[in-house]
N, CA and C atoms as a LAMMPS dump frame, in Angstrom:
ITEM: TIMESTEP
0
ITEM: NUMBER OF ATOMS
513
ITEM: BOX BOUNDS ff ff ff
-5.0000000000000000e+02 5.0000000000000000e+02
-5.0000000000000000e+02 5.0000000000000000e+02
-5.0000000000000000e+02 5.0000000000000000e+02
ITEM: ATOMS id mol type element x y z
1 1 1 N -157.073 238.688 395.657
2 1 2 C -158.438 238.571 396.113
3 1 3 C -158.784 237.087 396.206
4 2 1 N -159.069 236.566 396.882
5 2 2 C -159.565 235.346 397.78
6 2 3 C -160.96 235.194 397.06
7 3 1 N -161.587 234.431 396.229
8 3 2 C -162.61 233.645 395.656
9 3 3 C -163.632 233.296 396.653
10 4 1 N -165.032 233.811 396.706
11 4 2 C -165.819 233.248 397.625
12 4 3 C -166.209 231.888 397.449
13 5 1 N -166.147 231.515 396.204
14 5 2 C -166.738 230.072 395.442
15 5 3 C -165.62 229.626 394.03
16 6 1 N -165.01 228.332 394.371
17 6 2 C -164.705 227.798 392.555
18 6 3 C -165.413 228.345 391.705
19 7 1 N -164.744 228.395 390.482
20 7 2 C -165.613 228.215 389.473
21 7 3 C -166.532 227.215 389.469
22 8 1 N -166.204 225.794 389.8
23 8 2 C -166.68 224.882 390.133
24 8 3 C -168.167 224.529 390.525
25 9 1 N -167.855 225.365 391.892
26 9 2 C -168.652 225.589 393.016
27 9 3 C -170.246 226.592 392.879
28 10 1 N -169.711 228.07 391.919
29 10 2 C -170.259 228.458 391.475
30 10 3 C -171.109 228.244 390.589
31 11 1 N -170.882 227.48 389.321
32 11 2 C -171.477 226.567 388.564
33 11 3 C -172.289 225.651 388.731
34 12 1 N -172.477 224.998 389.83
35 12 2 C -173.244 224.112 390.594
36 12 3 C -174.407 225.017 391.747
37 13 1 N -174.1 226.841 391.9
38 13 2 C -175.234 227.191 392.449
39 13 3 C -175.348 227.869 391.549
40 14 1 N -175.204 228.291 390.115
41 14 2 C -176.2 228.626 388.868
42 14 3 C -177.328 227.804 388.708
43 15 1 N -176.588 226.175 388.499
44 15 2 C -177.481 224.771 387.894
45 15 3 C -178.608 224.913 388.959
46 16 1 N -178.341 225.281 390.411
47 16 2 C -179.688 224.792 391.399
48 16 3 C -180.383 226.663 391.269
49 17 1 N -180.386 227.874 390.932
50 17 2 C -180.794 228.655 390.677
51 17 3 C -182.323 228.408 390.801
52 18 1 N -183.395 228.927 390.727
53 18 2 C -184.955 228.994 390.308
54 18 3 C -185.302 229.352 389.377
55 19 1 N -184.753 229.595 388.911
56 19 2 C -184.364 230.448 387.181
57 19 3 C -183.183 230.162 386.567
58 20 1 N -183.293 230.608 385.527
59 20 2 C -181.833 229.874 384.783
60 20 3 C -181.215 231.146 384.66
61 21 1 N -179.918 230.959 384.509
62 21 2 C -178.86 232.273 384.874
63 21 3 C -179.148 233.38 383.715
64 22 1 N -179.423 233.421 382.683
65 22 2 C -180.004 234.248 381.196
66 22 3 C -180.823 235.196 382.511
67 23 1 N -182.219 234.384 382.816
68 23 2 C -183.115 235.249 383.027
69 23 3 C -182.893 236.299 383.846
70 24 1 N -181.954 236.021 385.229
71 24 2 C -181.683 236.837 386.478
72 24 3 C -180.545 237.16 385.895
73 25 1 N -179.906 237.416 384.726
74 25 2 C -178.851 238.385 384.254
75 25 3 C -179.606 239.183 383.898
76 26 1 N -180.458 239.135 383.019
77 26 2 C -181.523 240.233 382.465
78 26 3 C -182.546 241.231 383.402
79 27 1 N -182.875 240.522 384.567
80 27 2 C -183.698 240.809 385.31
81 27 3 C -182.357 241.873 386.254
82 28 1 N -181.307 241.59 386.613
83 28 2 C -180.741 242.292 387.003
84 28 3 C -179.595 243.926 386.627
85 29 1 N -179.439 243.587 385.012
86 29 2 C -179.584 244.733 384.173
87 29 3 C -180.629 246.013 384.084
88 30 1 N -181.721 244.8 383.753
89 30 2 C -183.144 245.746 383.846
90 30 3 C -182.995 246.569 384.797
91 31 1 N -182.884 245.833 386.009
92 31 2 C -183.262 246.896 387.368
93 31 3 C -182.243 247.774 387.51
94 32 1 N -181.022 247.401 387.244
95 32 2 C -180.257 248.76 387.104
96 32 3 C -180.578 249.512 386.379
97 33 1 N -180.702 249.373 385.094
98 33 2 C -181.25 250.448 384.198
99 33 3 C -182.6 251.151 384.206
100 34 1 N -183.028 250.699 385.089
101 34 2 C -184.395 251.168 385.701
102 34 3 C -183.666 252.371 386.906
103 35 1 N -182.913 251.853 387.656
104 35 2 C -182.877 252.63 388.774
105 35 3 C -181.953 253.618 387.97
106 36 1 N -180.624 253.283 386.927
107 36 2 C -180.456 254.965 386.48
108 36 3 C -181.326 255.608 385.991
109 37 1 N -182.192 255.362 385.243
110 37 2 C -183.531 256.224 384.469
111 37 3 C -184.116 257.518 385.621
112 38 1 N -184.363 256.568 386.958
113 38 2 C -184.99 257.244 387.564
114 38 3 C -183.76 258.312 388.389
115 39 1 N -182.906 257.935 388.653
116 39 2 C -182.115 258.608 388.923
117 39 3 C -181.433 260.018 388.191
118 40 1 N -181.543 259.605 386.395
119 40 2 C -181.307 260.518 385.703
120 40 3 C -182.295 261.548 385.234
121 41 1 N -183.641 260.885 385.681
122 41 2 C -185.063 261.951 385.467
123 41 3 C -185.233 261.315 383.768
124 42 1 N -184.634 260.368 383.168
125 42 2 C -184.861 260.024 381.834
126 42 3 C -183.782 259.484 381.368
127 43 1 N -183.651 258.756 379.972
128 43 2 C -182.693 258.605 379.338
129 43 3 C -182.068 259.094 378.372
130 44 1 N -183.035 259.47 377.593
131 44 2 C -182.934 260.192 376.072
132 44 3 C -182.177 261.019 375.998
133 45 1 N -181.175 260.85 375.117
134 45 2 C -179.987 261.67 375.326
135 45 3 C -178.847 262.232 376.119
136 46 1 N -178.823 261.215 377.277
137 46 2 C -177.872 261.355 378.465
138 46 3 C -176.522 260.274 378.201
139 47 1 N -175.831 260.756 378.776
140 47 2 C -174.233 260.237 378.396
141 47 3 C -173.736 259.208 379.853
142 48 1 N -173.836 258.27 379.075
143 48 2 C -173.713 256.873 380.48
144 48 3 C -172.397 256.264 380.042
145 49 1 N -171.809 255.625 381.319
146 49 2 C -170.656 254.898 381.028
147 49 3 C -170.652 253.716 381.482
148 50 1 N -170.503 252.631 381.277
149 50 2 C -171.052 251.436 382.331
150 50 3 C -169.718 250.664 382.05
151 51 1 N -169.014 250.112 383.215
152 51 2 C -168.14 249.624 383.761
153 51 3 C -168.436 247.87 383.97
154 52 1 N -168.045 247.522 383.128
155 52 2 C -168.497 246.069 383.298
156 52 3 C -166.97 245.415 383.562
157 53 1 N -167.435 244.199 384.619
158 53 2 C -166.058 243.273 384.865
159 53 3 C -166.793 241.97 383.496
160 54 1 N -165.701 240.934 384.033
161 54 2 C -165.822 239.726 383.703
162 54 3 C -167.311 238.898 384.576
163 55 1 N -167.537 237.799 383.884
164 55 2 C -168.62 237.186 384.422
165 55 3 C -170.139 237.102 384.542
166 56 1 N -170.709 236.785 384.881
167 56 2 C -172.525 237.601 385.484
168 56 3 C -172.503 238.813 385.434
169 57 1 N -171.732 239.571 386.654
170 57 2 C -171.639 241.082 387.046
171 57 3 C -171.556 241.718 385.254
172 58 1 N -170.216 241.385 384.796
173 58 2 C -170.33 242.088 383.359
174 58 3 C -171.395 241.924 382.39
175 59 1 N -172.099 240.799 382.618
176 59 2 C -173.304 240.562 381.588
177 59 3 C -174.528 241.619 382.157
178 60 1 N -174.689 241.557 383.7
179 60 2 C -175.454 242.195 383.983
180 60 3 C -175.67 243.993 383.273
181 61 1 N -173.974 244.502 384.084
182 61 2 C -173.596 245.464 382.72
183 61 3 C -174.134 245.759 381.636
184 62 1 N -173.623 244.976 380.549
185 62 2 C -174.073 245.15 379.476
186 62 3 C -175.429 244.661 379.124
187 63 1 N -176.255 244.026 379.494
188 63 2 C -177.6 244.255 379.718
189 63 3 C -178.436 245.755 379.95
190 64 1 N -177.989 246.082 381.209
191 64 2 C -178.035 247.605 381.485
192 64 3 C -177.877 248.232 380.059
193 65 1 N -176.689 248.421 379.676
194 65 2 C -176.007 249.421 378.861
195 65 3 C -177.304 249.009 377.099
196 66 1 N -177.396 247.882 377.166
197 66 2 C -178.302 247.792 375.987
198 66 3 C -179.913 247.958 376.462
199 67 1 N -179.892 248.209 377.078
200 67 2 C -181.446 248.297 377.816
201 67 3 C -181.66 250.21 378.046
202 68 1 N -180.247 250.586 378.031
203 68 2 C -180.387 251.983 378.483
204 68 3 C -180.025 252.566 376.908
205 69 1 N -179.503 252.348 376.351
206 69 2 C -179.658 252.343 374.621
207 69 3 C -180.862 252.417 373.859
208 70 1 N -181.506 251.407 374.67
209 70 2 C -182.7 251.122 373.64
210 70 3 C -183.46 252.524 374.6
211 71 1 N -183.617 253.274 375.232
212 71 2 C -184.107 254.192 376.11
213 71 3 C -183.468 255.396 375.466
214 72 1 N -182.836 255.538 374.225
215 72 2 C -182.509 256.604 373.575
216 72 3 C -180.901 257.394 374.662
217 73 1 N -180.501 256.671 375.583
218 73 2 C -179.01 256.764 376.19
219 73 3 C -178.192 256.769 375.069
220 74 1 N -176.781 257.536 375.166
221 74 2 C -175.583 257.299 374.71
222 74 3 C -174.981 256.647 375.298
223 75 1 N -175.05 255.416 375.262
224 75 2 C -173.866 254.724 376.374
225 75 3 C -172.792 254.217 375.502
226 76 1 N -171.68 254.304 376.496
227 76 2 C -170.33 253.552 376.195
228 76 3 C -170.036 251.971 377.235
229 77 1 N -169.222 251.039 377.007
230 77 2 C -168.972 249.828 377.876
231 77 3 C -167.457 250.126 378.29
232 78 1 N -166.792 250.216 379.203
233 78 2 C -165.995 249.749 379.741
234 78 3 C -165.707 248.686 380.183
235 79 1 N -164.393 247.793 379.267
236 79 2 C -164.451 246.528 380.823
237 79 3 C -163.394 246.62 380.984
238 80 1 N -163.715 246.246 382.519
239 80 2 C -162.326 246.063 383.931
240 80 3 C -161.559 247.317 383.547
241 81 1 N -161.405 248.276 383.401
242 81 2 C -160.526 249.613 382.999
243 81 3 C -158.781 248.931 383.7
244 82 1 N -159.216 248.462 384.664
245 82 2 C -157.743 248.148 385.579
246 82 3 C -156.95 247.252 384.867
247 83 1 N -157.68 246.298 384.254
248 83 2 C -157.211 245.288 383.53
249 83 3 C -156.782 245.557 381.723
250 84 1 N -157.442 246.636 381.387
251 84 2 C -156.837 247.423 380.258
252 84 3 C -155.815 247.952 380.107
253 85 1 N -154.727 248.409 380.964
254 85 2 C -153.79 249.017 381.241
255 85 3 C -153.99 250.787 381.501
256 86 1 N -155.446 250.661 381.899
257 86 2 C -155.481 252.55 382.333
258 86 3 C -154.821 252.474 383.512
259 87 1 N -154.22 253.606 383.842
260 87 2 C -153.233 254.221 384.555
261 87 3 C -154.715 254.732 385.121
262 88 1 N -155.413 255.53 384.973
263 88 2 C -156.017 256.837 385.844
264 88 3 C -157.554 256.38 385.143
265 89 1 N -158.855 256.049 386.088
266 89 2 C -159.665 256.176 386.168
267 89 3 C -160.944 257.316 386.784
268 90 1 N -161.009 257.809 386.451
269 90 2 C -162.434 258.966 387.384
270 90 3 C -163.999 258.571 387.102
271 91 1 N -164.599 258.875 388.384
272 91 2 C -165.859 258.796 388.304
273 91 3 C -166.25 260.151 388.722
274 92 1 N -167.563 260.993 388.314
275 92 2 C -168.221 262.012 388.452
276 92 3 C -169.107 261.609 389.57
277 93 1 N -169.418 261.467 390.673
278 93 2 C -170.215 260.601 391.814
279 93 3 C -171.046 261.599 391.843
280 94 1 N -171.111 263.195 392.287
281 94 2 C -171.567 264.199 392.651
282 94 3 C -170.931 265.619 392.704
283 95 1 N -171.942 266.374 391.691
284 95 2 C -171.489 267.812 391.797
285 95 3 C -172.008 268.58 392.554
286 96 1 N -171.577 269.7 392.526
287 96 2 C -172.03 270.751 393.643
288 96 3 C -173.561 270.903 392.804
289 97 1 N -174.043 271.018 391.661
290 97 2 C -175.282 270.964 391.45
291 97 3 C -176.356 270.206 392.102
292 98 1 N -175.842 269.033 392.521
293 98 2 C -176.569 268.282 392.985
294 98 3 C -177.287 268.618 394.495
295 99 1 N -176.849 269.607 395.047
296 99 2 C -177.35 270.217 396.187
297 99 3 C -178.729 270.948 395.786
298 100 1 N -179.193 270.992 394.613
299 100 2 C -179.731 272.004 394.12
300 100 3 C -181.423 271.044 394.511
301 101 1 N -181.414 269.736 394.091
302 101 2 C -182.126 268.349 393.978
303 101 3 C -182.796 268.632 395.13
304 102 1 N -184.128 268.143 395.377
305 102 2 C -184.865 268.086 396.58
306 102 3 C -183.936 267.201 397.968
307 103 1 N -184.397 267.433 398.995
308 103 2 C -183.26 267.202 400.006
309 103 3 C -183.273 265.037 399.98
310 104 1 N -184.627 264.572 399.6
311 104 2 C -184.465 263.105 399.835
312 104 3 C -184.063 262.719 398.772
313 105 1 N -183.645 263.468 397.433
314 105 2 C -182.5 262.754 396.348
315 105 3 C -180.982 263.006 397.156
316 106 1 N -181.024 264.461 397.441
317 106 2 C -179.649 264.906 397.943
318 106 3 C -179.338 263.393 399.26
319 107 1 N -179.921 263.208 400.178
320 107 2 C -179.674 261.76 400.877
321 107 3 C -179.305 260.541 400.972
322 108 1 N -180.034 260.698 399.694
323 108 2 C -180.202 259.286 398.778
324 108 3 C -178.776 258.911 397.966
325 109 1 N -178.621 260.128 397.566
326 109 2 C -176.91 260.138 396.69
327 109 3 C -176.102 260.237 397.287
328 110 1 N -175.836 260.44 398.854
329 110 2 C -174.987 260.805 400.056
330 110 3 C -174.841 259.026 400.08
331 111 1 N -175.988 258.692 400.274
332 111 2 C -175.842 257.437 401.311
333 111 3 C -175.299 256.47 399.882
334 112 1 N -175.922 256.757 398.736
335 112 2 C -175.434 255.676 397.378
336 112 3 C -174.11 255.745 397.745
337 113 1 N -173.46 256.589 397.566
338 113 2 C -171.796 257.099 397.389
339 113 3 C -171.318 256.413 398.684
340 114 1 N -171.868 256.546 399.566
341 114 2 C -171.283 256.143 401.359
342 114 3 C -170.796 254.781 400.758
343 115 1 N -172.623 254.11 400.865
344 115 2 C -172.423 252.788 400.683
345 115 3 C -171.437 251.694 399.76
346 116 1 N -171.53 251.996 398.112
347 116 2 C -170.575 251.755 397.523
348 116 3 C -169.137 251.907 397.657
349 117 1 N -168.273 252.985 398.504
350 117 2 C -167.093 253.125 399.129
351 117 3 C -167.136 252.05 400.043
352 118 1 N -167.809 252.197 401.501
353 118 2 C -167.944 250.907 402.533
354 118 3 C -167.72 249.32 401.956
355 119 1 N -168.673 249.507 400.421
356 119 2 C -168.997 247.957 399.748
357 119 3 C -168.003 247.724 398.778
358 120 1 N -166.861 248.36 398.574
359 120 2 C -165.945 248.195 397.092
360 120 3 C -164.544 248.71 398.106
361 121 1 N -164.517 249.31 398.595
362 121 2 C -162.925 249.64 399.374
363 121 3 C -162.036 248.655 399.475
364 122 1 N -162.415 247.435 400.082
365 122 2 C -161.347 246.296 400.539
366 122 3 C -161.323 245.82 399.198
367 123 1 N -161.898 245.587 398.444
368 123 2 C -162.257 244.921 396.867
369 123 3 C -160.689 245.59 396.228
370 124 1 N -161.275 246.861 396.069
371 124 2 C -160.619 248.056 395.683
372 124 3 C -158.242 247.486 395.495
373 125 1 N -158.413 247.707 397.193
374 125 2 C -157.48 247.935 397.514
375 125 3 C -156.72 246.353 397.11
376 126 1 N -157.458 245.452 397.393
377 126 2 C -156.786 243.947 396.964
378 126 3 C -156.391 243.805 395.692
379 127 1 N -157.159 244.278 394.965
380 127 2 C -157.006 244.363 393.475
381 127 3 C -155.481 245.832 393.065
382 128 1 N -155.327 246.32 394.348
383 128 2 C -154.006 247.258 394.034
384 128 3 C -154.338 248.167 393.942
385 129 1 N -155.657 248.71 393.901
386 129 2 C -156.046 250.592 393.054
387 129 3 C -156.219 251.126 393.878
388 130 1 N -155.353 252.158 393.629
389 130 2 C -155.286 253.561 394.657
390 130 3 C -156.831 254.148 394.465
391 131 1 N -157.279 254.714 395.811
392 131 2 C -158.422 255.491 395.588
393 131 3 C -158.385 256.991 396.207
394 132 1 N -158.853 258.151 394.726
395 132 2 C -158.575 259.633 395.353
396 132 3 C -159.757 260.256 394.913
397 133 1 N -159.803 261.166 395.503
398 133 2 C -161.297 262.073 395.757
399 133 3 C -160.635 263.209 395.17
400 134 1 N -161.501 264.292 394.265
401 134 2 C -161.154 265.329 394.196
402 134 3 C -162.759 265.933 394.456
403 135 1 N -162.5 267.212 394.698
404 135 2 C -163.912 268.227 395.086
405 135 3 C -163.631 268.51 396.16
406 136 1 N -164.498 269.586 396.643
407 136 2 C -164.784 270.755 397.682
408 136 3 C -165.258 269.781 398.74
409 137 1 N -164.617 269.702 400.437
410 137 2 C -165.124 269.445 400.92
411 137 3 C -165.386 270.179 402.263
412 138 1 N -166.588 271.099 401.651
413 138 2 C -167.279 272.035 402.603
414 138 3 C -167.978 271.21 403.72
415 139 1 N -168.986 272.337 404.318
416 139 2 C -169.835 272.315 405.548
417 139 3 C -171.053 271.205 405.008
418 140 1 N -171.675 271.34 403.975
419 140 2 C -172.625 270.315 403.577
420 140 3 C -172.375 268.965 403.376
421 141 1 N -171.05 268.491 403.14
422 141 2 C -170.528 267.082 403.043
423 141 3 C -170.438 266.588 404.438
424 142 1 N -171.721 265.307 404.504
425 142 2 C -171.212 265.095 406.408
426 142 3 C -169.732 264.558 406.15
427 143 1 N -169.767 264.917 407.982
428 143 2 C -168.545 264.729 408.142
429 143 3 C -168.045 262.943 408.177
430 144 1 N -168.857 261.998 408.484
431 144 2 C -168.934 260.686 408.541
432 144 3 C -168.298 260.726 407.01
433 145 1 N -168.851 260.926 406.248
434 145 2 C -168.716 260.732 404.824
435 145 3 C -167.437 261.281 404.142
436 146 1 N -166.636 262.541 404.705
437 146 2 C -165.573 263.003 404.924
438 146 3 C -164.871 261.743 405.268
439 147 1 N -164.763 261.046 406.511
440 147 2 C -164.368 260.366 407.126
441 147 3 C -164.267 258.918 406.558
442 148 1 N -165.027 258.514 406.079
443 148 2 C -164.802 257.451 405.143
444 148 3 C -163.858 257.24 403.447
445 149 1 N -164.245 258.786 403.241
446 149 2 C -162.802 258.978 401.986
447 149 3 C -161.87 259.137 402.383
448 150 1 N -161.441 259.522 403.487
449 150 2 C -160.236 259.382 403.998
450 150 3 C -159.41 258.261 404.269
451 151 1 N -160.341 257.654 404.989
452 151 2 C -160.118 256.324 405.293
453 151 3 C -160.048 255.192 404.036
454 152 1 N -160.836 255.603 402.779
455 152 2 C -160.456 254.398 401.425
456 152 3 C -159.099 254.956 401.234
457 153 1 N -158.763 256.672 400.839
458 153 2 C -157.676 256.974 400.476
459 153 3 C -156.456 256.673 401.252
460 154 1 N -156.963 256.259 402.646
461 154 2 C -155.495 256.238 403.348
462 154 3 C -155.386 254.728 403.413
463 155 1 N -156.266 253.475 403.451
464 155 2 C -156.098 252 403.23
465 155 3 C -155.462 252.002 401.611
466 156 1 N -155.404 252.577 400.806
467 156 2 C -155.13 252.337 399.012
468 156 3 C -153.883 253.495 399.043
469 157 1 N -153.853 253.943 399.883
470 157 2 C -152.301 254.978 399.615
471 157 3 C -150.916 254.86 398.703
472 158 1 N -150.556 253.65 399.644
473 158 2 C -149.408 253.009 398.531
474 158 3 C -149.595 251.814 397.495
475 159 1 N -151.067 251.874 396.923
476 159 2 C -151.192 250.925 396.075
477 159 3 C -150.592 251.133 394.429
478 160 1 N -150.097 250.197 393.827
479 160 2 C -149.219 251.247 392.785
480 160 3 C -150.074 250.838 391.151
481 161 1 N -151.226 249.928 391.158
482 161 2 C -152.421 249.996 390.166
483 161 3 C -152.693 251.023 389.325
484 162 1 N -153.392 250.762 389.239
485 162 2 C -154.979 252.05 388.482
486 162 3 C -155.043 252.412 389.709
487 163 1 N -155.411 254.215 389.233
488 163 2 C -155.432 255.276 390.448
489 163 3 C -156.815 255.607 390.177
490 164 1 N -157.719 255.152 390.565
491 164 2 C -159.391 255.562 390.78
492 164 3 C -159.926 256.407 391.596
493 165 1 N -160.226 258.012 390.477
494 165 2 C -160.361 259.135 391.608
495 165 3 C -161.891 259.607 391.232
496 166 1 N -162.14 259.353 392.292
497 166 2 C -164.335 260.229 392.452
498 166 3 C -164.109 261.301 392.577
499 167 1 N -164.7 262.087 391.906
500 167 2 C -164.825 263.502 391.932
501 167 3 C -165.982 263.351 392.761
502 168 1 N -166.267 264.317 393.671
503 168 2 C -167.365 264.086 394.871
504 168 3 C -167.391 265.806 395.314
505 169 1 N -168.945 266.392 394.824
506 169 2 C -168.518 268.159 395.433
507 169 3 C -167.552 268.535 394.356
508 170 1 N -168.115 268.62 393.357
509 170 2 C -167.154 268.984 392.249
510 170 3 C -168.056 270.048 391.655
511 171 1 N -166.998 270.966 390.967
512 171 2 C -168.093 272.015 389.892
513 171 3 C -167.951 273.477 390.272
């Protein structure tokens, strides 16, 4: 993977920031952990997993993960799973329950899932990790969206990494 910025480089657009890097780590935790809350209908007592890399991104993470704690969450931290030596990663993205949800959550979680595949695929595959889908893919899964797991699974095919499989239409 090809570096958008030095360390260097990076370090020098923290220093010119409008804020100092603490605050917009926090501020950007928060809002994740804001947007799972609402996503989960609450926290209290729900079972979270949060995937943190190295860097900002991982602080942001664990910000989240202690912010969704203090919200009465069970959370666990993962970091970099790939870089741990897991062989086999899964994510739960969407179950067949989830059809059940009013139709502009059901959309909303179509297009989350789209987008993050579109936004992490090339990432994905540079870094070596195979990507596999398991679940039902009926008449309600558009077909675009069909079409795009296909397409991560068939760019990451022969990657020989961590095998990172979404369960998607599962249940």
């Amino acid at each position: 993977m090809r570096p958008v910025a030095t360390p260097e480089e990076m370090a020098a657009i923290d220093a010119a920031a409008p804020e100092p890097v603490e605050v917009l780590v926090q501020r950007a935790g928060a809002s994740v952990a804001d947007a799972a809350v609402a996503l989960l209908g609450g926290a209290d007592g729900r079972r979270v997993l949060v995937v943190a890399g190295k860097g900002s991104n991982g602080a942001d993470g664990r910000v989240c993960a202690e912010r969704l704690r203090a919200l009465g969450a069970q959370v666990e931290v993962l970091d970099a799973a790939d870089r741990l030596g897991v062989d086999w990663f899964t994510v739960y993205a969407f179950s067949t329950e989830n059809w059940r949800r009013p139709v502009d959550e059901v959309q909303f979680l179509l297009r989350f899932n789209e987008e993050i595949l579109l936004n992490r695929q090339q990432e994905l595959h540079e870094r070596n990790i195979r990507i596999r889908f398991i679940g039902r893919r009926d008449r309600r899964v558009p077909r675009r969206l069909v079409r795009r797991m296909d397409e991560a699974a068939e760019l990451t095919r022969d990657n020989t990494g961590l095998t990172f499989t979404i369960a998607f239409n599962y249940g």
